[in-house]
C-alpha positions as CSV (number, residue, x, y, z in Angstrom):
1,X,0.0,0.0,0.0
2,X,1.1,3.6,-1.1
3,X,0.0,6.8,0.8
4,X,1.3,10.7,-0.2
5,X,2.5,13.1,1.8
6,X,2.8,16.6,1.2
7,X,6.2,17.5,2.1
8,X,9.6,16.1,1.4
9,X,9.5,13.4,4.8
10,X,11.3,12.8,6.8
11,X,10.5,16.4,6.9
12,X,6.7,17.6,8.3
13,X,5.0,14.2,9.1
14,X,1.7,14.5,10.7
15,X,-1.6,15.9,9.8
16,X,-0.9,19.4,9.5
17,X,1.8,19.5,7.1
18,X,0.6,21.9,5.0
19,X,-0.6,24.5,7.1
20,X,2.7,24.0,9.0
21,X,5.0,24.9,6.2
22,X,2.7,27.7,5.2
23,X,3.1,29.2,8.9
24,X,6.7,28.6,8.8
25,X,7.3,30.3,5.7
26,X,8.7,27.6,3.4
27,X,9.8,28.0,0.2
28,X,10.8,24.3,-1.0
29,X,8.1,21.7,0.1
30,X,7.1,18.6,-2.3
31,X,4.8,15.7,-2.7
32,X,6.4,12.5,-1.5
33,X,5.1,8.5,-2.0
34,X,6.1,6.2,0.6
35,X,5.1,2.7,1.6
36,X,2.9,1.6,4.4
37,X,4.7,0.2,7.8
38,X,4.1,0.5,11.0
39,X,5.1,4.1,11.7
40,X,3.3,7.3,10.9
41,X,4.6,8.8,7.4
42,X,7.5,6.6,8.1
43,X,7.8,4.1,5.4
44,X,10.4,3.9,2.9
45,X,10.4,6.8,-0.3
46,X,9.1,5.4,-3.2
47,X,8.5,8.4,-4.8
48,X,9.6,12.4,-4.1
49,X,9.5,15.6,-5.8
50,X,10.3,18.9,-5.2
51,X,7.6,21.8,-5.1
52,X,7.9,25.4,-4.5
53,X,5.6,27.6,-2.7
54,X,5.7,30.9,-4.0
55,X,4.6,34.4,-2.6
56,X,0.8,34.4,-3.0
57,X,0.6,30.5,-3.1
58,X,-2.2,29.4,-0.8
59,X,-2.8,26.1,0.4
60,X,-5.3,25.6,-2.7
61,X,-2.6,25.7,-4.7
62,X,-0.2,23.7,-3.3
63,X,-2.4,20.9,-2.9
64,X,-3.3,21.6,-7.0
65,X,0.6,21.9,-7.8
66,X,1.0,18.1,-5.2
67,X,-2.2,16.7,-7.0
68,X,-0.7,17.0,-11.0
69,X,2.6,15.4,-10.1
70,X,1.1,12.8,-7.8
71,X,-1.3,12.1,-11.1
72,X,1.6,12.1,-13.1
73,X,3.7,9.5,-10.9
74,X,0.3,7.0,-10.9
75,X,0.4,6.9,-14.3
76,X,3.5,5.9,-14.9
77,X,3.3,3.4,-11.9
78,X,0.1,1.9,-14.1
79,X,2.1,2.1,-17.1
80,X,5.0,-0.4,-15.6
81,X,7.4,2.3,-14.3
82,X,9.7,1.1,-11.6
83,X,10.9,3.3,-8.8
84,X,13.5,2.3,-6.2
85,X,12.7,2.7,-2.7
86,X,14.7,4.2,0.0
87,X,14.3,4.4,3.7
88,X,14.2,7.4,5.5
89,X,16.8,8.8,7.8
90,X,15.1,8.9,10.7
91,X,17.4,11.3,12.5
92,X,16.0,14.1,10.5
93,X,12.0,13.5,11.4
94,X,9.5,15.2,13.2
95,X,5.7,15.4,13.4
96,X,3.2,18.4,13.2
97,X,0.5,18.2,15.5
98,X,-2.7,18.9,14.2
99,X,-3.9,23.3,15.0
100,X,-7.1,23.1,17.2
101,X,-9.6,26.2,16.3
102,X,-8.7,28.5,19.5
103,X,-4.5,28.0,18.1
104,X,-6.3,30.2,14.9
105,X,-6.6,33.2,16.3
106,X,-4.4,36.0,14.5
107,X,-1.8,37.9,16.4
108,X,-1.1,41.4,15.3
109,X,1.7,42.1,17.7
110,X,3.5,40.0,14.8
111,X,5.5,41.2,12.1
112,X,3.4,41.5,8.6
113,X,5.1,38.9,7.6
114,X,4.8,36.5,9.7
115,X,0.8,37.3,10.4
116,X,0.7,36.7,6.0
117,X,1.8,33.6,6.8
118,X,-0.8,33.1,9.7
119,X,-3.1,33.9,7.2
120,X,-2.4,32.2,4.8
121,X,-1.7,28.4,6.4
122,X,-5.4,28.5,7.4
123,X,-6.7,29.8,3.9
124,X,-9.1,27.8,1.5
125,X,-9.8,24.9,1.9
126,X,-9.1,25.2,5.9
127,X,-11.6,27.0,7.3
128,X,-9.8,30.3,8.1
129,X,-8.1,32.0,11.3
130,X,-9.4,34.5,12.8
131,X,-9.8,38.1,15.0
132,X,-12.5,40.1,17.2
133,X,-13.1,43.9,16.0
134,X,-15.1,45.5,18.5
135,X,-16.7,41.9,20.2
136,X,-17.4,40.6,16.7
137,X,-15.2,37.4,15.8
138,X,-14.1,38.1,12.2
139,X,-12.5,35.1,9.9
140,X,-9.9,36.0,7.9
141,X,-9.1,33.5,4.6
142,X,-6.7,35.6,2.3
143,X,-4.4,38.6,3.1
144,X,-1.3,40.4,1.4
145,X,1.6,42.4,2.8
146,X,1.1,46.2,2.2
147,X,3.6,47.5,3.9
148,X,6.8,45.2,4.6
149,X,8.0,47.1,7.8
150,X,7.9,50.7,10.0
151,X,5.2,51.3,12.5
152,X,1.6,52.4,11.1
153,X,-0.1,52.3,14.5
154,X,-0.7,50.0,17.2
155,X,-0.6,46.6,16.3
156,X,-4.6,45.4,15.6
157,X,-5.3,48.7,14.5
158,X,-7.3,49.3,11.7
159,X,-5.2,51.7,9.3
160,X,-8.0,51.8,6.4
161,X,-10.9,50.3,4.7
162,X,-11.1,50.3,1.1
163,X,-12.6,48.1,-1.6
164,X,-9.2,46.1,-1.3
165,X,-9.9,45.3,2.1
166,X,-9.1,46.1,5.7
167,X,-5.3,47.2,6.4
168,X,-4.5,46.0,9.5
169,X,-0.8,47.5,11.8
170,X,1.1,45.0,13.1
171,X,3.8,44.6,15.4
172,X,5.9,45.7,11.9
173,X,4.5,46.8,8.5
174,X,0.8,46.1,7.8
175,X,-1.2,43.8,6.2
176,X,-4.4,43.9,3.9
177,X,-7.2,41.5,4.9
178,X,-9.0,40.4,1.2
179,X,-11.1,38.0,2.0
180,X,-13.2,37.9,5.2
181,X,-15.8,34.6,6.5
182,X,-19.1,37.1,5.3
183,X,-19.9,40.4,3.6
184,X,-21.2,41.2,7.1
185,X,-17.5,41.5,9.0
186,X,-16.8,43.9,5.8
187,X,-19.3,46.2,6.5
188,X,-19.5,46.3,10.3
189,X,-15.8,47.2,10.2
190,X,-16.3,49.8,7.8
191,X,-19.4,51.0,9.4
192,X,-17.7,51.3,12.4
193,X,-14.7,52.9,11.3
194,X,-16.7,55.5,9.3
195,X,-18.9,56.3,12.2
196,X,-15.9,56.8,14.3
């Protein structure tokens, strides 16, 4: 029996793999095939390849960019390819443990690049992370950095709401929140910020 895992294991085993990597700001990640034993993600590498994750990338499209090679490797499997197997180094493996829904809150005391990540590892098709504005609980699924670094006010401060979104100050540089769990958080934010 085969099973995939998205990452180059020994490296990220465990169910959160992806969102892990996303969080942690890697830039080489991959898709790799490995045999079924009696350790989790631990059998020996049938198949690996690399894959990059990009600035913009979201989990959606890793998973696409994973799913085309993985397609690509079955049909040469069905088609009589050989691979060799090799074991994996131990030595060099850890596991991610899975992100419980209170772990999803967003931290703005962050730097803008590190709550882009945030973001961003709980995207589509996760279910989001998240923030209050004002005793509302707000989703977040897809951000960009506007401004890189500097101070633009206190950290969770709104900066400005436009049809882009809502810039948010963090700890260093901002970030633009694009899309949001409803219309609903959009407008009471901008409601709200307009009123003040």
């Amino acid at each position: 029996v085969y099973h995939s895992q998205p990452s180059l294991l020994p490296l990220y085993r465990g169910y959160g793999a992806i969102s892990y990597q996303f969080l942690m700001g890697v830039k080489i990640s991959g898709i790799t095939v490995y045999e079924e034993n009696n350790i989790i993600d631990g059998g020996d590498i049938i198949f690996q390849e690399k894959v990059n994750i990009n600035y913009g990338d979201t989990p959606y499209n890793f998973i696409d960019k994973c799913s085309k090679i993985l397609s690509q490797f079955i049909y040469k499997l069905k088609n009589g390819a050989s691979f060799n197997k090799k074991p994996q180094d131990n030595n060099k493996a850890f596991y991610i443990a899975r992100t419980r829904n209170k772990q999803k809150i967003i931290d703005f005391n962050s730097s803008a690049v590190s709550v882009y990540n945030f973001i961003t590892a709980y995207a589509y098709p996760f279910n989001g992370s998240y923030f209050y504005y004002d005793g509302i609980k707000c989703k977040a699924h897809l951000s960009s950095i506007e401004k890189w670094q500097g101070n633009y006010g206190k950290a969770g401060e709104i900066i400005d709401v436009s049809d882009y979104g809502i810039e948010v100050a963090c700890g260093e540089g901002s970030v633009i929140i694009k899309e949001y769990s409803s219309v609903e958080d959009f407008n009471f934010i901008k409601e709200k910020i307009i009123n003040n």
